[in-house]
C-alpha positions as CSV (number, residue, x, y, z in Angstrom):
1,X,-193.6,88.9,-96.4
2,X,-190.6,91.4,-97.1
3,X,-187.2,91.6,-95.9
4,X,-187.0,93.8,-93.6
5,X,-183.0,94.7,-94.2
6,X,-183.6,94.4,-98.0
7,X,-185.5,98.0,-97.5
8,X,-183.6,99.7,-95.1
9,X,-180.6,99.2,-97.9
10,X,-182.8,100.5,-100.1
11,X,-183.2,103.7,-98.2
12,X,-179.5,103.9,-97.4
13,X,-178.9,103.7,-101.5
14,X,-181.9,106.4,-102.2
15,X,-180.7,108.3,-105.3
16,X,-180.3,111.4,-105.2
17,X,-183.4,112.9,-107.8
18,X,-185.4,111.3,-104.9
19,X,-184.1,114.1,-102.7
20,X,-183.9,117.0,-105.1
21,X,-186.9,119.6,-105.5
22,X,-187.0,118.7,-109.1
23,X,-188.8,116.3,-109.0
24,X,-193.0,116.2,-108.7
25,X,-194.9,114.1,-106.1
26,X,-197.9,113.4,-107.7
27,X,-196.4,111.9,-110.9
28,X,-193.8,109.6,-108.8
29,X,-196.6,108.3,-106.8
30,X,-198.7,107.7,-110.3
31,X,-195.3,106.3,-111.9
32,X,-194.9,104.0,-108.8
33,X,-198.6,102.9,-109.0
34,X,-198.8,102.5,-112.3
35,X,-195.2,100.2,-111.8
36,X,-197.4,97.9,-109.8
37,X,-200.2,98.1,-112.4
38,X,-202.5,100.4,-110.3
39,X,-204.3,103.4,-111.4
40,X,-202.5,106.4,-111.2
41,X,-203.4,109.7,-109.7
42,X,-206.4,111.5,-110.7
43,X,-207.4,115.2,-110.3
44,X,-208.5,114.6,-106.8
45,X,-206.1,112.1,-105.3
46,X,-203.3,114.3,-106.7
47,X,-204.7,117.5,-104.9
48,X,-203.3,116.7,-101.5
49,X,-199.7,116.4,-103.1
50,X,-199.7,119.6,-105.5
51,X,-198.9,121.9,-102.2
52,X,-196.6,120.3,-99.8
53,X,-194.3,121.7,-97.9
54,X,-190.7,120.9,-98.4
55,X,-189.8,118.4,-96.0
56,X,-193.1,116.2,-96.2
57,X,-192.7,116.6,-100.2
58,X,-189.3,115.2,-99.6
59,X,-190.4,112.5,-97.7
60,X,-193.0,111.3,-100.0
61,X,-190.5,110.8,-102.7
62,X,-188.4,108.9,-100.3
63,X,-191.1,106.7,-99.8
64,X,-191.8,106.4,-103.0
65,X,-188.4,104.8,-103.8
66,X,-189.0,102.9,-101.1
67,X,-192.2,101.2,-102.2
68,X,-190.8,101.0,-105.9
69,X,-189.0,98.1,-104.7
70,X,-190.3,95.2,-106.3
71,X,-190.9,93.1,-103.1
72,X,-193.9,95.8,-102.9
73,X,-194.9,95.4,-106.3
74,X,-197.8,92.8,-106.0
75,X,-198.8,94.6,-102.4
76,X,-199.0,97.9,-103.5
77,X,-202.7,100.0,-103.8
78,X,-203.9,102.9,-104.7
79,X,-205.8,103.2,-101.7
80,X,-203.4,102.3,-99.4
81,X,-200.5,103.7,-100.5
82,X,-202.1,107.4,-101.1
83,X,-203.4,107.2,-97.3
84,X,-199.9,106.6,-96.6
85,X,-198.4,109.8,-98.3
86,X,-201.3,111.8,-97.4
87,X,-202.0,111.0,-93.8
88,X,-199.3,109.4,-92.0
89,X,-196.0,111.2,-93.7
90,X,-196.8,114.8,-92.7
91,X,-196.5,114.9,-89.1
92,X,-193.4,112.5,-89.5
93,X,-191.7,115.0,-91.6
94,X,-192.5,117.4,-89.2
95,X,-190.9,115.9,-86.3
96,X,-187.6,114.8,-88.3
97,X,-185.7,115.6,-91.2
98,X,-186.4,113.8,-94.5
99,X,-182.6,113.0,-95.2
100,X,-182.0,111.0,-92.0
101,X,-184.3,108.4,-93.0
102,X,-181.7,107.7,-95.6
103,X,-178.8,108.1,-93.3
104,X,-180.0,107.3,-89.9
105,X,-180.4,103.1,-89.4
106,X,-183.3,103.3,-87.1
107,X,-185.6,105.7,-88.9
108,X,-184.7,103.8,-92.4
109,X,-186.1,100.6,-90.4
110,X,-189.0,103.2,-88.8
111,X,-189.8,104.5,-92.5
112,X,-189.5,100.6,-93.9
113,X,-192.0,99.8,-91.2
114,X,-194.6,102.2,-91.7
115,X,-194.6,101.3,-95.1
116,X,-195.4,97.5,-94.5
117,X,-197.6,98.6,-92.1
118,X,-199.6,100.8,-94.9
119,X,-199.4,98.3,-96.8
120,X,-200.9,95.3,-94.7
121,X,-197.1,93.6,-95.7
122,X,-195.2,91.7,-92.8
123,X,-191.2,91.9,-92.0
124,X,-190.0,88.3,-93.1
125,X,-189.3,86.2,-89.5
126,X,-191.4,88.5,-87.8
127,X,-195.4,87.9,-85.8
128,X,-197.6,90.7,-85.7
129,X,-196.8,91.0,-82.6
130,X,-193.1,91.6,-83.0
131,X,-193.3,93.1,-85.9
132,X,-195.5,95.8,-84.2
133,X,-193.6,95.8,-80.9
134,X,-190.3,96.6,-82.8
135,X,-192.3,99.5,-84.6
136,X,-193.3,101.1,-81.6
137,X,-189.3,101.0,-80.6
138,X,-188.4,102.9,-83.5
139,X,-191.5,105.1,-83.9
140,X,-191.0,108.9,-83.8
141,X,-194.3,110.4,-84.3
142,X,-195.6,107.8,-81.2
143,X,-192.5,108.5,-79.2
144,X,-193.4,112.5,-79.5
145,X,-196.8,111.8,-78.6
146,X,-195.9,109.8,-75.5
147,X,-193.1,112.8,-74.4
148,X,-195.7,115.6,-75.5
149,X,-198.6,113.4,-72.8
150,X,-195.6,113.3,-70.1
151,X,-194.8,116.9,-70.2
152,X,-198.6,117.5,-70.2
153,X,-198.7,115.4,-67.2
154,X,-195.8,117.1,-65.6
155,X,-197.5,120.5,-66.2
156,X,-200.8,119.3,-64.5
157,X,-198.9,117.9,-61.2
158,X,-197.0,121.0,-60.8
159,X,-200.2,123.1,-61.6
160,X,-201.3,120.7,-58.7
161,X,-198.4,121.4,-56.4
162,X,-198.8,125.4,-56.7
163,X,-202.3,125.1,-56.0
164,X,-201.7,123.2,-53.0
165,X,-199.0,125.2,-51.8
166,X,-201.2,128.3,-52.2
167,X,-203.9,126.9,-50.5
168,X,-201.6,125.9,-47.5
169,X,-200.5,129.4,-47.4
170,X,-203.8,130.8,-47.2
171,X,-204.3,128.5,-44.6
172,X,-201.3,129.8,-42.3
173,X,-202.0,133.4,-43.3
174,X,-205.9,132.8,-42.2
175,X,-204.5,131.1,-38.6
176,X,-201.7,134.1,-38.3
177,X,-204.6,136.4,-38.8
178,X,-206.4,134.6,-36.2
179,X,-204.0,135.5,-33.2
């Protein structure tokens, strides 16, 4: 188990290289594997991270400071971790700005999350039941996909609604036409 706050300070202190477009994804994520005495990238795990666009890039190396802590060090997997980066970080940087999960409380503790989550790591004091509950409080990519279902939703009563309507004006025009 991990403390949960001990992370989301962690994000708030993120240093700044973390944030710069100097640095390379695929050798932090090998440095922070091999930090945990994992493997480090190879040819074809790197692949996915040698063309990134800006703002998932950015979040990667966020994350990566993140799960540099040493309260990840024994939990940390090749495996796991590179599914992380690869598959769940790129639609999150695409719905909010890297930075704010530095300077924003709720998606520090939403990024801090998602990494324990990746991980198989729960928050210290928490069940997997809270623990997932508070998650889905704080998650942005769900909270998009639950707007983006209401508005399609919306979209199909209203399409609903003007096909009634037209139909109930056919109706009246057939009966006017009637007389």
């Amino acid at each position: 188990m991990i403390v949960l706050s001990r992370l989301t300070r962690r994000l708030a202190e993120t240093p700044n290289d973390f944030t710069s477009t100097a640095a390379f994804a695929p050798a932090v994520i090998s440095d922070v594997l091999a930090a945990a005495g994992r493997a480090g990238l190879d040819a074809t795990t790197a692949q996915p991270f040698l063309d990134m666009n800006p703002r998932w890039r950015e979040l990667v190396l966020i994350s990566c400071w993140l799960v540099a802590d040493e309260s990840f060090r024994d939990v940390t997997h090749h495996e796991p971790l590179v599914r992380f980066l690869r598959d769940d970080l790129p639609k999150l940087a695409e719905l909010i700005e890297p930075r704010r999960f530095v300077s924003d409380p709720d998606r520090r503790e939403e990024l801090a999350r998602l990494a324990m989550l990746a991980l198989a790591v729960m928050p210290s004091g928490e069940t997997a039941e809270q623990a997932a509950d508070r998650l889905a409080t704080v998650d942005s990519v769900r909270r998009y996909e639950v707007l983006e279902a209401t508005k399609a939703a919306e979209e199909r009563a209203a399409a609903v609604r003007r096909a009634m309507e037209a139909e109930r004006a056919r109706e009246a025009a057939a009966r006017y036409s009637q007389v």
